[in-house]
N, C-alpha and C positions, 0 to 999 in steps of 0.2 A: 464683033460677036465671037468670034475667034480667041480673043481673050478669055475669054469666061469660060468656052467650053471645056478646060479642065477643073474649072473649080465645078461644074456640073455634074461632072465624070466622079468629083472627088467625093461631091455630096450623094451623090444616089450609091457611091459604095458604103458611105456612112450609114446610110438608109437602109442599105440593103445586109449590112456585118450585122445591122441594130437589129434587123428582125430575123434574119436565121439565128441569131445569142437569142434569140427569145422563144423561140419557138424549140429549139437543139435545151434549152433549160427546162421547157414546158413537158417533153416529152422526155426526157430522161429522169426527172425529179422523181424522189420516193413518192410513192402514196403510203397515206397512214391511216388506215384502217380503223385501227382505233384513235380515240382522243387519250386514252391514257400516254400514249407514244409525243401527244402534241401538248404535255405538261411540263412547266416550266420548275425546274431543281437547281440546288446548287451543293454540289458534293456529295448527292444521292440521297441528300436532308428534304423532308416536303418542306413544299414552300406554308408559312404559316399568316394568315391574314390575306388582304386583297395586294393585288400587286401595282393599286392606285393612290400613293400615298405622296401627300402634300410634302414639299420642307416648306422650311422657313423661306423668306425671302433672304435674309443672312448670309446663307449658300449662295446664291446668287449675285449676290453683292459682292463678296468674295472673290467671287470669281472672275469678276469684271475688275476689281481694282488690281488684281494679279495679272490678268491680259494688260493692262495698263506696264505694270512693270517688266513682265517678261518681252515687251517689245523696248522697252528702254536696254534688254539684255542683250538680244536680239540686232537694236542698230550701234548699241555700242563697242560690241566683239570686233568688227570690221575694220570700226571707222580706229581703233587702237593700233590696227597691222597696217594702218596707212598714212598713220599721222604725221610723220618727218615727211613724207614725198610730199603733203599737202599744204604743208603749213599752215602759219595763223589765224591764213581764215575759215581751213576747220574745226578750230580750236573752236572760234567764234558761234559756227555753225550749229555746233554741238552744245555750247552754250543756251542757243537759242532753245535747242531740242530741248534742253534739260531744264527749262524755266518754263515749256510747255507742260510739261509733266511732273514741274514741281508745283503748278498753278492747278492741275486735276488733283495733285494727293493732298494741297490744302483744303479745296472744293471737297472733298471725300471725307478729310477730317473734320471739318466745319458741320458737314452734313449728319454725321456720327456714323457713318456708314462702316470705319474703323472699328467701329465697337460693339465688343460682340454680346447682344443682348438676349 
């Protein structure tokens, strides 16, 4: 039991930081009097229409086939600064990786998700 008791110690300080930040925020925060003060601008232009407005799903799609690539960015920067120390069968590995995410951005074109309607 001995063991534990500082991961005890460590959680009831987490416990304890989490609710003085909460209470030390509660109590210092502005109050706003008025609603006009709690109106949402941009550039000191009123906002015009409701601020509930649908996109397309297209946006969305976009956006996911882009996280698809940006991690292709992402594991490839590294694996380029280590490729001599690791040899061939990074190369391989990498291969693998890139036939993974060449099989989503066919799945993506097939789909017509590519295209913007």
């Amino acid at each position: 039991m001995t063991g534990y008791l500082s991961v005890v110690i460590f959680f009831a300080l987490i416990a304890g930081f989490a609710v003085v930040s909460l209470l030390t925020a509660t109590l210092l925060r502005p109050s706003r009097p008025y609603t006009a003060k709690s109106d949402n601008y941009e550039c000191g232009a009123e906002p015009i229409g409701t601020a509930w407005v649908q996109f397309p799903v297209g946006f969305y799609l976009v956006a996911l086939v882009f996280i698809v690539f940006d991690a292709l960015a992402v594991f490839m920067f590294p694996w380029t600064l280590v490729l001599r120390e690791l040899g061939p069968r990074a190369l391989y590995v990498m291969g693998g990786f890139l036939a993974v995410l060449m099989l989503g951005w066919v799945y993506a074109y097939r789909e017509g998700i590519l295209e913007w309607k």
